[in-house]
DSSP file (Angstrom, degrees, kcal/mol; ACC not computed):
  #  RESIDUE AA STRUCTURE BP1 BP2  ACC     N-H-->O    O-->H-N    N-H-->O    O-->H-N    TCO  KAPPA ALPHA  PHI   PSI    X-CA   Y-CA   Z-CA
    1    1 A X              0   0    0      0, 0.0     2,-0.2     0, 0.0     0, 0.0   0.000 360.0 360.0 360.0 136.2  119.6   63.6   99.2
    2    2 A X        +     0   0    0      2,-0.1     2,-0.2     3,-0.0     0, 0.0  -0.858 360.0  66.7-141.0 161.9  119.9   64.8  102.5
    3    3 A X  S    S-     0   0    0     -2,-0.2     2,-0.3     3,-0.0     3,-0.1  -0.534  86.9 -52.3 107.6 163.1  120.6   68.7  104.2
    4    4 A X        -     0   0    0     -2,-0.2     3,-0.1     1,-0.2    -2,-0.1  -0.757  58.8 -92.4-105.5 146.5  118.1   71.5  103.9
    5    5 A X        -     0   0    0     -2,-0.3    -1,-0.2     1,-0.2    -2,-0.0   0.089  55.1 -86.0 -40.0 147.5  116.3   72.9  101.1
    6    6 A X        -     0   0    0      1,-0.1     2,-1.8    -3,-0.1    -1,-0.2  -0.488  41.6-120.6 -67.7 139.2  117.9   75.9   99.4
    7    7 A X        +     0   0    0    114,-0.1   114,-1.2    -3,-0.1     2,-0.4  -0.544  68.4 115.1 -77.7  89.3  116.8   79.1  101.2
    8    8 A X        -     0   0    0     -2,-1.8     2,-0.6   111,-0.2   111,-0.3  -0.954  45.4-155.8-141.9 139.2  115.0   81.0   98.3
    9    9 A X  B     -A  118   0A   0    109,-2.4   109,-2.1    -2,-0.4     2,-0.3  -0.838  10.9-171.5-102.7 146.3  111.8   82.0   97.7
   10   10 A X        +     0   0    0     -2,-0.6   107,-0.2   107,-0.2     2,-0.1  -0.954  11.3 174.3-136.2 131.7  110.3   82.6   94.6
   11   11 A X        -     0   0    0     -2,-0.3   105,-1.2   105,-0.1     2,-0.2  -0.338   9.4-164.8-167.5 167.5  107.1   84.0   93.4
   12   12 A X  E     +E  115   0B   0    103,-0.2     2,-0.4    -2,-0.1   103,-0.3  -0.768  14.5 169.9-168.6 119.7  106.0   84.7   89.8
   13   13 A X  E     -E  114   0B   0    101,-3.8   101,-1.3    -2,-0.2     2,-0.7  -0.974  31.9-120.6-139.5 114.2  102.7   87.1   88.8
   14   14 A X  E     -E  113   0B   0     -2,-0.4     2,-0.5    99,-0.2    99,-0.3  -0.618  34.3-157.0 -52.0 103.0  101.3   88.8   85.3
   15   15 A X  E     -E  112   0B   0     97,-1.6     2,-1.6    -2,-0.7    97,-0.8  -0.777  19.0-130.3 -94.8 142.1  101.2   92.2   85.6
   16   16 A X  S    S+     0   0    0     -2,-0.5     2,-0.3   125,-0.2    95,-0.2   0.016  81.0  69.1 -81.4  64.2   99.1   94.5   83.8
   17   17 A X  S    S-     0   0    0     -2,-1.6     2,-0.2    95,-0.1    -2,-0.1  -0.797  87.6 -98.5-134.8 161.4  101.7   97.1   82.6
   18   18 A X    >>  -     0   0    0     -2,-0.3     3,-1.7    88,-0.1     4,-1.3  -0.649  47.5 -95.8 -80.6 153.7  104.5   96.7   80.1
   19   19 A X  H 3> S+     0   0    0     92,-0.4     4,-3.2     1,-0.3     5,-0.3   0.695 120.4  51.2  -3.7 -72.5  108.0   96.1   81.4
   20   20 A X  H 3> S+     0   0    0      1,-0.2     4,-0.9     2,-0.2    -1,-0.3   0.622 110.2  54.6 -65.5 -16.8  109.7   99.1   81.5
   21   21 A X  H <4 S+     0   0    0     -3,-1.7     4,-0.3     2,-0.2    -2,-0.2   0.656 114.7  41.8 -94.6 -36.7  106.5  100.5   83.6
   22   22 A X  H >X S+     0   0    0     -4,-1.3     3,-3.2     2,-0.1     4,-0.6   0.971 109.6  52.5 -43.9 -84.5  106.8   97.9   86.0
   23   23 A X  H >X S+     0   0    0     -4,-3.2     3,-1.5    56,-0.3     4,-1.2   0.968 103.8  61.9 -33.5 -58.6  110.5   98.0   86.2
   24   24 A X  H 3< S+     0   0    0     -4,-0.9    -1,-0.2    -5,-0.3    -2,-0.1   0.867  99.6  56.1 -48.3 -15.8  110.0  102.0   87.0
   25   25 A X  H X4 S+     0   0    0     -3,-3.2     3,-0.7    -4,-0.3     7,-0.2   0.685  95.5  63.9-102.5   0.0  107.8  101.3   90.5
   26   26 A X  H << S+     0   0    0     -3,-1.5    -1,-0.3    -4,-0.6    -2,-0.2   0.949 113.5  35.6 -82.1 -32.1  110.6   99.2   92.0
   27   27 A X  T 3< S+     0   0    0     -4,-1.2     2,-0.6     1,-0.1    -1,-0.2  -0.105  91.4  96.9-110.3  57.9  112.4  102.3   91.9
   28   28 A X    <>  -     0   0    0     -3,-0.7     4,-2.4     1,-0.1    -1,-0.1  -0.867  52.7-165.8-114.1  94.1  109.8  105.0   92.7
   29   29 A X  T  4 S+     0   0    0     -2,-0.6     4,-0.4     2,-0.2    17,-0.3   0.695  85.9  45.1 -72.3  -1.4  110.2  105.7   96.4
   30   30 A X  T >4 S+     0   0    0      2,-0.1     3,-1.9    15,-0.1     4,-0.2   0.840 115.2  46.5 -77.8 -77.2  106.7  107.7   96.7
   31   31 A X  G >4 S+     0   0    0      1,-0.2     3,-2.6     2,-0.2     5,-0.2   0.779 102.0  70.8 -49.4 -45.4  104.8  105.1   94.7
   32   32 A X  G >X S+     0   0    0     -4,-2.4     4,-3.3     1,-0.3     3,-1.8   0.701  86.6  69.9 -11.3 -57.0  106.6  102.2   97.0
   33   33 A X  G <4 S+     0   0    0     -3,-1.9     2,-0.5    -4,-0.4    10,-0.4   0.786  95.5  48.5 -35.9 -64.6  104.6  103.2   99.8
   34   34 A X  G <4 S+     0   0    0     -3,-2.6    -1,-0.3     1,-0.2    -2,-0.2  -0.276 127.3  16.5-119.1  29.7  101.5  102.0   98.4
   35   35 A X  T <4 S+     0   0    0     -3,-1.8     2,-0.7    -2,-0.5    -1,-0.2   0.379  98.2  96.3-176.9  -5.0  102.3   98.5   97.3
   36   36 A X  S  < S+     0   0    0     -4,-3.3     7,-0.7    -5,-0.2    -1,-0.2  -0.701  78.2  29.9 -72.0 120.5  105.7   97.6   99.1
   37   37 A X  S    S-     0   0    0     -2,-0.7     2,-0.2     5,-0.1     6,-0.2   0.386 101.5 -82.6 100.7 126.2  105.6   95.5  102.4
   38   38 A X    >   -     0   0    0      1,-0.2     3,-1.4     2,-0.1    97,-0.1  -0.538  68.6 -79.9 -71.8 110.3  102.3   92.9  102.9
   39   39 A X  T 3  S+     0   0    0      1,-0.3    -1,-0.2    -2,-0.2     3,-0.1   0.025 119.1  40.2 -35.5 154.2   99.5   94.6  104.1
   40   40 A X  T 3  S+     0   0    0     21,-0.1    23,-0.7    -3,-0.1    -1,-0.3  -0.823 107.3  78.7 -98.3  35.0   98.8   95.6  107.2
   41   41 A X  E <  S-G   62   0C   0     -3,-1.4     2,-0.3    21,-0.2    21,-0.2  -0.583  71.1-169.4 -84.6 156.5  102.5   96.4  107.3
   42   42 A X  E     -G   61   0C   0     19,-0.9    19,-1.1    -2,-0.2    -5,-0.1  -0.905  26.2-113.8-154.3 115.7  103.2   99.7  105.5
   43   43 A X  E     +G   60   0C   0     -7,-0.7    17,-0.2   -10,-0.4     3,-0.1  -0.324  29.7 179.5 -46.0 125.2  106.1  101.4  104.4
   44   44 A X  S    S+     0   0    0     15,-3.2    16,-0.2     1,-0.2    -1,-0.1   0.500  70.3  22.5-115.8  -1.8  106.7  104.7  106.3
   45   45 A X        -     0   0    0     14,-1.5    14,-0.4   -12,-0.0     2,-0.4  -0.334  62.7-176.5-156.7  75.1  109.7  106.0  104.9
   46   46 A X        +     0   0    0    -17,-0.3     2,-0.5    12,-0.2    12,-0.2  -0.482   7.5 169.3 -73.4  99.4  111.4  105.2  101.2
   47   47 A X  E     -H   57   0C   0     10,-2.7    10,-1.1    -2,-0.4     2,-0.4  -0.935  13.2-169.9-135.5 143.7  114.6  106.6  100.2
   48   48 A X  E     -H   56   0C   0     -2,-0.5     8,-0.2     8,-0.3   -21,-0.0  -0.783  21.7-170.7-137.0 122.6  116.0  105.1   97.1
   49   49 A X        -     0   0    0      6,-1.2     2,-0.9    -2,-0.4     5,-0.4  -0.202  20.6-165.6-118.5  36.3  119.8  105.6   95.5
   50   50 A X        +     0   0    0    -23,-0.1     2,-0.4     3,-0.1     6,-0.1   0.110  41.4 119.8 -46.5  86.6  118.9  103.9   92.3
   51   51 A X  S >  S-     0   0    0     -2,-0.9     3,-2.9     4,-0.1     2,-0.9  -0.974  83.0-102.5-152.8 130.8  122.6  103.4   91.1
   52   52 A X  T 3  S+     0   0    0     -2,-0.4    22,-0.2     1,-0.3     3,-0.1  -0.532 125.8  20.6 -48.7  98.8  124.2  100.4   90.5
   53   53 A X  T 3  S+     0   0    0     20,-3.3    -1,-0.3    -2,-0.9    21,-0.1   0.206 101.3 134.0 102.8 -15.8  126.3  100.4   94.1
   54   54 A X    <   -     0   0    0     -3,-2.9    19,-0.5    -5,-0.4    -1,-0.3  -0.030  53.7-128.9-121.7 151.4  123.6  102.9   95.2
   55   55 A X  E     - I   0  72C   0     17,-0.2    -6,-1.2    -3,-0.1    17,-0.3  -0.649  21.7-166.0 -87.8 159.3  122.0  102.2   98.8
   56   56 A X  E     -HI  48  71C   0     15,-3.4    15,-0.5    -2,-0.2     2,-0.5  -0.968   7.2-170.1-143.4 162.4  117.9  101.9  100.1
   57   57 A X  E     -HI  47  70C   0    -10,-1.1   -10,-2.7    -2,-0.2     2,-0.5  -0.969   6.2-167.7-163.9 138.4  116.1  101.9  103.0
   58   58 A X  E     - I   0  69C   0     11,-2.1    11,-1.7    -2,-0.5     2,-0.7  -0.998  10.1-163.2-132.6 121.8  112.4  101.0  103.7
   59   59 A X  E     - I   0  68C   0     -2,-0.5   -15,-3.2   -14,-0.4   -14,-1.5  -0.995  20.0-172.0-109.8 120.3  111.3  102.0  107.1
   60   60 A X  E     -GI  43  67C   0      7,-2.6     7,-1.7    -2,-0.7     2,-0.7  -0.869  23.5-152.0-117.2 158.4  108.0  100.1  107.8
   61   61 A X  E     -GI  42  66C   0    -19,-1.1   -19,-0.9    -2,-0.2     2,-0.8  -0.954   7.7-171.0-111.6 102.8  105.3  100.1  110.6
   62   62 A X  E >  S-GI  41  65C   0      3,-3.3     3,-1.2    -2,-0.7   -21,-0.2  -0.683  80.7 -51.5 -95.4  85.0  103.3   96.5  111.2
   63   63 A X  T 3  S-     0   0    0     -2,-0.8     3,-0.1   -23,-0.7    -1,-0.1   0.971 121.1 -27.7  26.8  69.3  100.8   97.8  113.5
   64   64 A X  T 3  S+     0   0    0      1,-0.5    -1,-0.2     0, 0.0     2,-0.1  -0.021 118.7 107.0 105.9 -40.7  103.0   99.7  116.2
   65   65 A X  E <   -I   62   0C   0     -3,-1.2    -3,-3.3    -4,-0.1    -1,-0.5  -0.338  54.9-176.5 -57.7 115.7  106.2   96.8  115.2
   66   66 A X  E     +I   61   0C   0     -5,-0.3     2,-0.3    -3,-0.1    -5,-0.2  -0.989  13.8 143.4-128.2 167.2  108.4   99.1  113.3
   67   67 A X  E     -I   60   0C   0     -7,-1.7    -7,-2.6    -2,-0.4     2,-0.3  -0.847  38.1-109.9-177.2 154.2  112.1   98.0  111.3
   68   68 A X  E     -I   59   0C   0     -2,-0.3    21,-4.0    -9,-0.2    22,-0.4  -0.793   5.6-148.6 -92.6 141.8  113.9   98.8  108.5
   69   69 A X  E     +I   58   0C   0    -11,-1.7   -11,-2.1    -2,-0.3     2,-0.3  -0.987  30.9 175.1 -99.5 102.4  114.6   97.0  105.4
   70   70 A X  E     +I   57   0C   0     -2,-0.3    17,-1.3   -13,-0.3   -13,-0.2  -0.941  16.1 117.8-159.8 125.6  118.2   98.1  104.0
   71   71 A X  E     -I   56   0C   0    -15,-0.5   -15,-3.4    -2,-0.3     2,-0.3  -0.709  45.3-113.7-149.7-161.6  120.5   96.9  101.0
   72   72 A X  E     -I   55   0C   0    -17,-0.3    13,-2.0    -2,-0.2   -17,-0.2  -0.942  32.6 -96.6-160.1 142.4  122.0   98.4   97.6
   73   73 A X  E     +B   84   0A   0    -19,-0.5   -20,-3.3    -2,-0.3    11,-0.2  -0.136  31.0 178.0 -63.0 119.3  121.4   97.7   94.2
   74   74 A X  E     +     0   0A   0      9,-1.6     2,-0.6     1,-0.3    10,-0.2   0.898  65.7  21.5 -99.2 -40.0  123.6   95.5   92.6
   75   75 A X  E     -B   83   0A   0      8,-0.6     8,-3.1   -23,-0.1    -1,-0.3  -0.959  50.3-176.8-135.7 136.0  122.1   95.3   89.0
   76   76 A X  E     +B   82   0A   0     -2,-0.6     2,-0.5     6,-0.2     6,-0.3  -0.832  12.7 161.4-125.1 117.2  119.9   97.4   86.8
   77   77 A X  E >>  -B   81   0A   0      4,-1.6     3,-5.7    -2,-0.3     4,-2.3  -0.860  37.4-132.6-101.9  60.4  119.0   96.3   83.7
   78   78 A X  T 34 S+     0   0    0     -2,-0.5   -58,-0.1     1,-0.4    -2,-0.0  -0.461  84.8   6.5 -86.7 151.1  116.0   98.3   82.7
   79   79 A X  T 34 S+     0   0    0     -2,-0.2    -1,-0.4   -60,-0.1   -56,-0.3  -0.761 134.5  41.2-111.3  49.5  113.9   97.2   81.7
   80   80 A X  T <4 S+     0   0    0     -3,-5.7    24,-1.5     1,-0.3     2,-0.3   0.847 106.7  36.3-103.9 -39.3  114.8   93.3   82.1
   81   81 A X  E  <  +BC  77 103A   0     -4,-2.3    -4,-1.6    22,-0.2     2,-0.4  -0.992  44.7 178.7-137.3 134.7  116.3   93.1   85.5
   82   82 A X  E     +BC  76 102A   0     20,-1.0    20,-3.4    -2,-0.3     2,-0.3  -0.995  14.2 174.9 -62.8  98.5  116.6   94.2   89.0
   83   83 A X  E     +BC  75 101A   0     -8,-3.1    -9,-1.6    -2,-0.4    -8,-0.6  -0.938   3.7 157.4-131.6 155.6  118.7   93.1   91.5
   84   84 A X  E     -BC  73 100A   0     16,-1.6    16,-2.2    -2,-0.3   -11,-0.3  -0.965  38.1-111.4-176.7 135.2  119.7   94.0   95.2
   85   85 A X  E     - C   0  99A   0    -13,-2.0     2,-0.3    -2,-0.4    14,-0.2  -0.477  39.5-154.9 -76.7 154.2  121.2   92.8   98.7
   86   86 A X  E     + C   0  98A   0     12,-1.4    12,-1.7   -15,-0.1   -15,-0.2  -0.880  20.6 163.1-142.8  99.8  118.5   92.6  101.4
   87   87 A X        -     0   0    0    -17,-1.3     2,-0.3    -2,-0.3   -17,-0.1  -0.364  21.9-146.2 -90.0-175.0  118.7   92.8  105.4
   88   88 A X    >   -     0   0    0    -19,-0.2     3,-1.0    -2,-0.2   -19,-0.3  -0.915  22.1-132.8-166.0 117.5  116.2   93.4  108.1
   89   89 A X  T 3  S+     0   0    0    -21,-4.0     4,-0.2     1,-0.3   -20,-0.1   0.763 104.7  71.8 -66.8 -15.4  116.9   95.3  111.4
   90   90 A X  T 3  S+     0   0    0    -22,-0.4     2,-0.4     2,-0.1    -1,-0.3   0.033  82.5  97.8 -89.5  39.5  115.1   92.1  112.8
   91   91 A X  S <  S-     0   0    0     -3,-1.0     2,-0.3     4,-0.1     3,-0.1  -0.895  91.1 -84.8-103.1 171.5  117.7   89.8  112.3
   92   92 A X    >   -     0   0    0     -2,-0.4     3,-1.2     1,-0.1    -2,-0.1  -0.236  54.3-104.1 -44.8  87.5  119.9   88.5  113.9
   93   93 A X  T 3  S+     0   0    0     -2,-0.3    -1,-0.1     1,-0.2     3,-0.1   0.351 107.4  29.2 -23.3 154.0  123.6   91.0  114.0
   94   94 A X  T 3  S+     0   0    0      1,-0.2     2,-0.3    -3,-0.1    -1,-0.2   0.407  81.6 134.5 101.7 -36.6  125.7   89.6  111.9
   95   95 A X    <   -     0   0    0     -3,-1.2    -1,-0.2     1,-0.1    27,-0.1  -0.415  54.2-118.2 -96.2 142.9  123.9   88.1  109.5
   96   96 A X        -     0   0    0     -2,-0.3    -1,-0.1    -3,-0.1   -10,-0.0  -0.248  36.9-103.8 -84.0 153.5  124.8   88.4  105.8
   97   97 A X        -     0   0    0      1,-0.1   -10,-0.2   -12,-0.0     2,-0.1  -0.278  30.8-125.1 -64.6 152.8  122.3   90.1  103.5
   98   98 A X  E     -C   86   0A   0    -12,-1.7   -12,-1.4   -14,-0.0     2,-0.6  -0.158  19.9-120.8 -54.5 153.6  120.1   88.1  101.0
   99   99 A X  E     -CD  85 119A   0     20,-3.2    20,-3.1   -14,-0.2     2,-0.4  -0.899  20.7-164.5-130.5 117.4  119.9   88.7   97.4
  100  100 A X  E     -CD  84 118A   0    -16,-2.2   -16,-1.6    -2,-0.6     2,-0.3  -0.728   7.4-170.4 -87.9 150.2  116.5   89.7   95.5
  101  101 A X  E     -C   83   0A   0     16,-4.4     2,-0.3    -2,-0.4   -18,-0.2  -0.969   1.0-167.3-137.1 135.1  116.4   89.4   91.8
  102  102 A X  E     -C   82   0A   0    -20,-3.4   -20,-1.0    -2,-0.3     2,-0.3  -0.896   2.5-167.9-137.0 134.6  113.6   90.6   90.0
  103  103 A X  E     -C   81   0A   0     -2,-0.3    12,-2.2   -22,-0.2     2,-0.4  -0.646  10.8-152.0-102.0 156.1  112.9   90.0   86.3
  104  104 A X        -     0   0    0    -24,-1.5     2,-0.2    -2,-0.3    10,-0.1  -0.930   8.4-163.7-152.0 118.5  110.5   91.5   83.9
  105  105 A X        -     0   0    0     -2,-0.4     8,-2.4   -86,-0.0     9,-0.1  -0.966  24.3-126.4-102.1 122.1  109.1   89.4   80.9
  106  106 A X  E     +F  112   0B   0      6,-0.2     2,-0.2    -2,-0.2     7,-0.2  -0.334  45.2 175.7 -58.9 147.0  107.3   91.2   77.4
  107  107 A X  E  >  -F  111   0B   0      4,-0.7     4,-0.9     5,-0.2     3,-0.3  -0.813  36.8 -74.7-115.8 176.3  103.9   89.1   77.6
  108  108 A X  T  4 S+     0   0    0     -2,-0.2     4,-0.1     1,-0.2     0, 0.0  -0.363 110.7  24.0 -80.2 146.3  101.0   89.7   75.3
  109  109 A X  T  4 S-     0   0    0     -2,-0.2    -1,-0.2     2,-0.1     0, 0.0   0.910 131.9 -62.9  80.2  56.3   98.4   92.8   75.5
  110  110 A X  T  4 S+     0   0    0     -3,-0.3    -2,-0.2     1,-0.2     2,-0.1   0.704  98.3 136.5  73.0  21.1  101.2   95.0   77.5
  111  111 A X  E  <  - F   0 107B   0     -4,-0.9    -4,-0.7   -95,-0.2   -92,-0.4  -0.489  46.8-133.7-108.0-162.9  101.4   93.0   80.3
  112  112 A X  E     -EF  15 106B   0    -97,-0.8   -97,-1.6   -94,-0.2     2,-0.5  -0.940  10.8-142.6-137.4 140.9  104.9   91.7   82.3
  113  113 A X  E     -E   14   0B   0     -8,-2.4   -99,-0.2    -2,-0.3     2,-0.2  -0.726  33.0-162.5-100.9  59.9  105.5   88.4   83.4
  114  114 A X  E     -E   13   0B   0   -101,-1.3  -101,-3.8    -2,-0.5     2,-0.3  -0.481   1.6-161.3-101.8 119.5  107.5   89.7   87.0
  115  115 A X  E     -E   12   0B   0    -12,-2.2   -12,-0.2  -103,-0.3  -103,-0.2  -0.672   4.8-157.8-105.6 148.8  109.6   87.0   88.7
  116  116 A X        +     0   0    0   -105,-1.2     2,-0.4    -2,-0.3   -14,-0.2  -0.544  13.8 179.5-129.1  42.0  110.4   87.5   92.2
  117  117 A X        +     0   0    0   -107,-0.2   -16,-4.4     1,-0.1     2,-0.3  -0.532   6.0 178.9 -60.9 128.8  113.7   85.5   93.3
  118  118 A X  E     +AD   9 100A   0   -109,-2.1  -109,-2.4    -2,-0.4   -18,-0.2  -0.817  14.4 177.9-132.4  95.4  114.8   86.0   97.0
  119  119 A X  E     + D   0  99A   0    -20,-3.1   -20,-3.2    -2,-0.3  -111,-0.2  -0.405  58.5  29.0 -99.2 151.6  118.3   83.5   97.6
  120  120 A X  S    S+     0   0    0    -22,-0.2    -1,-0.1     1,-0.1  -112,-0.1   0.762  73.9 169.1  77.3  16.4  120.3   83.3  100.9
  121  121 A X        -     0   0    0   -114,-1.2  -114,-0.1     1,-0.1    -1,-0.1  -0.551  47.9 -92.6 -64.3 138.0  117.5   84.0  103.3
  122  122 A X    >>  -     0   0    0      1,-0.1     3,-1.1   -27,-0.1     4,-0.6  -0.283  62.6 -75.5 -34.4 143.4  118.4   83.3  106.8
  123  123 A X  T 34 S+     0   0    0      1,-0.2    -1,-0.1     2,-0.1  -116,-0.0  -0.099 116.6  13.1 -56.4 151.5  117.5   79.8  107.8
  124  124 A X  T 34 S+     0   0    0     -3,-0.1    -1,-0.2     1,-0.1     4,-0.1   0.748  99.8  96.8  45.5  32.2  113.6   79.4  108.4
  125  125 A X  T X>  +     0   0    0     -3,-1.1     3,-1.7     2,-0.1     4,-1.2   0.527  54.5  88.0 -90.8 -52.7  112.7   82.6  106.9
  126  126 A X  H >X S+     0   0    0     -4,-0.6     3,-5.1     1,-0.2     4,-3.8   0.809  82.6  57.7 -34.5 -65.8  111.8   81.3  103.4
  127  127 A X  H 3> S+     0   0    0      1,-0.3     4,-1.5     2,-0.3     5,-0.3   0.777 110.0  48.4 -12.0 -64.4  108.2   80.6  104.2
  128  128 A X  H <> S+     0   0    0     -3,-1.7     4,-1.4     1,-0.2    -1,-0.3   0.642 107.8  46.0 -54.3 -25.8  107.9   83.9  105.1
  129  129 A X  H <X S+     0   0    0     -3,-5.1     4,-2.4    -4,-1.2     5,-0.4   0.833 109.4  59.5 -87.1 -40.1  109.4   85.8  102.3
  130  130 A X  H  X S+     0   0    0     -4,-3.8     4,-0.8    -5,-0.4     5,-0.2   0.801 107.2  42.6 -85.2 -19.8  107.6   83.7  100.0
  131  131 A X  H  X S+     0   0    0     -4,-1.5     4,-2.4    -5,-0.4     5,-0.4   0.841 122.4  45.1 -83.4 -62.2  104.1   84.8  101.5
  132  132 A X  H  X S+     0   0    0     -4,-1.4     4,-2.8    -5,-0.3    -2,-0.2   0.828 106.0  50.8 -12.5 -68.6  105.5   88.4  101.5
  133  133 A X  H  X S+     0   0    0     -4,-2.4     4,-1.6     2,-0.2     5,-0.2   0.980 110.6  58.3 -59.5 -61.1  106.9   88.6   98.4
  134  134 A X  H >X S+     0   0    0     -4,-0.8     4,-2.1    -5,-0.4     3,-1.6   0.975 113.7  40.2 -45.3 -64.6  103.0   87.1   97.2
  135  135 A X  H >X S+     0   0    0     -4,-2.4     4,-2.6     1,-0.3     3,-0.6   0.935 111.8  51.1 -52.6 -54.7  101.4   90.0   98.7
  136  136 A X  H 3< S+     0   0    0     -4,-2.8    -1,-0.3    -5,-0.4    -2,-0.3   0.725 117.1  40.6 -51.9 -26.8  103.8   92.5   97.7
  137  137 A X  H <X S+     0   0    0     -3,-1.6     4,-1.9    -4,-1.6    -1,-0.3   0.796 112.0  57.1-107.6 -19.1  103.6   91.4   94.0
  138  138 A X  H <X S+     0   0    0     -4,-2.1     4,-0.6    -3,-0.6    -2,-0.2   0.892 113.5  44.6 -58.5 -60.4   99.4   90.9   94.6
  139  139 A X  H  X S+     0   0    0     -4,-2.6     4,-2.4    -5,-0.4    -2,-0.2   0.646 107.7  55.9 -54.8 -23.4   99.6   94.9   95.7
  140  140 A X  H  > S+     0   0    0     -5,-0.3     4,-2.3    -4,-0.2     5,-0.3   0.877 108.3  51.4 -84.2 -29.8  101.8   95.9   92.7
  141  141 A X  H  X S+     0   0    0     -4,-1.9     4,-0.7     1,-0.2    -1,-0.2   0.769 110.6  41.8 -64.5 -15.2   99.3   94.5   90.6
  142  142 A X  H  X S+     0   0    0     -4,-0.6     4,-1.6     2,-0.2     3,-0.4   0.911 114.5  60.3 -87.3 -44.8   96.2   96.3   91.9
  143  143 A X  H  < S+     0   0    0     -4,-2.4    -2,-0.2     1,-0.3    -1,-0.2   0.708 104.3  41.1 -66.0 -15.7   98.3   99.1   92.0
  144  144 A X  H >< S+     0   0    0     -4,-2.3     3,-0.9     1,-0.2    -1,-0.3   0.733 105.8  69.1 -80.6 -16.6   99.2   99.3   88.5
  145  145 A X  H 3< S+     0   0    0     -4,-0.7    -2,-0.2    -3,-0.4    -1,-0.2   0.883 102.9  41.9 -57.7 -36.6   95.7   98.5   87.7
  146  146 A X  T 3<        0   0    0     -4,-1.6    -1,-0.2     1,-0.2    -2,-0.1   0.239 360.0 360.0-111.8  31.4   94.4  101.7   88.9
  147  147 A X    <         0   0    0     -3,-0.9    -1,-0.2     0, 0.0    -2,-0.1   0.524 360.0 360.0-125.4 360.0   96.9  104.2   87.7
C-alpha cells in the first residue's frame, strides 16, 4: 500500500455529563470560551448560528498570535450528532474546509462517550488537530466537572 495516510484525526473521551448536556456546550458560545481551543490559546470571541446551514466563527488569541476559526454547521442531531465544515485564517487561500463530526454515546452513571472525527485536514496538519482536538476534549471534561 503506498500514498499517504488519510488526513483525519480522531480522538475519543468519557465525559461526565449525559449526552444531551454535552451536545448543548458545543453550541453555547459563552460557555465555548472556557474549554474551546488548547490551552494557552483562548477563544476571544464566539458567535454561533446553530442552524443546520447556520455559520460560526471562533476568534482566538495564542499568546499575542491571533486567527479565526470559521465554518457552518452541516448536521445537528441532538443529542447524537454534530457536524461542521472547518477553516483557519492560517491556511493557506484557497484551501477547502475540513469536516468535524462529533458524536455523543449514552454510557453508564450519566456519562457520554464523545468522539471527535476531524477528515480532510490540509496535508501535515493531522498531528496537530489530533493533539488539539485532545486538549480541547481534556478541557470540556474538567469543564463539565465543575458546573
Amino acid at each position: 500500500m503506498t500514498g499517504e495516510p488519510p488526513a483525519i484525526a480522531v480522538i475519543e473521551r468519557m465525559m461526565p455529563a449525559p449526552p444531551d448536556l454535552v451536545y448543548d456546550e458545543w453550541l453555547d458560545a459563552e460557555h465555548m470560551t472556557e474549554w474551546m481551543c488548547p490551552r494557552p490559546a483562548r477563544p476571544t470571541r464566539v458567535v454561533l448560528d446553530p442552524r443546520t446551514g447556520g455559520e460560526y466563527r471562533i476568534e482566538v488569541d495564542d499568546e499575542g498570535f491571533e486567527f479565526t476559526i470559521f465554518g457552518r454547521y452541516l448536521v445537528l442531531d441532538r443529542p447524537n450528532r454534530i457536524q461542521f465544515t472547518w477553516n483557519c485564517s492560517t491556511w493557506e487561500p484557497g484551501t477547502p474546509d475540513s469536516v468535524v463530526t462529533v458524536t455523543f454515546e449514552a454510557a453508564q452513571d450519566d456519562q457520554t462517550l464523545m468522539t471527535i472525527q476531524h477528515a480532510q485536514l490540509p496535508p501535515g496538519l493531522v498531528n496537530e488537530h489530533q493533539s488539539g482536538w485532545t486538549g480541547v476534549a481534556h478541557q470540556l471534561e474538567r469543564w463539565l466537572a465543575i458546573t
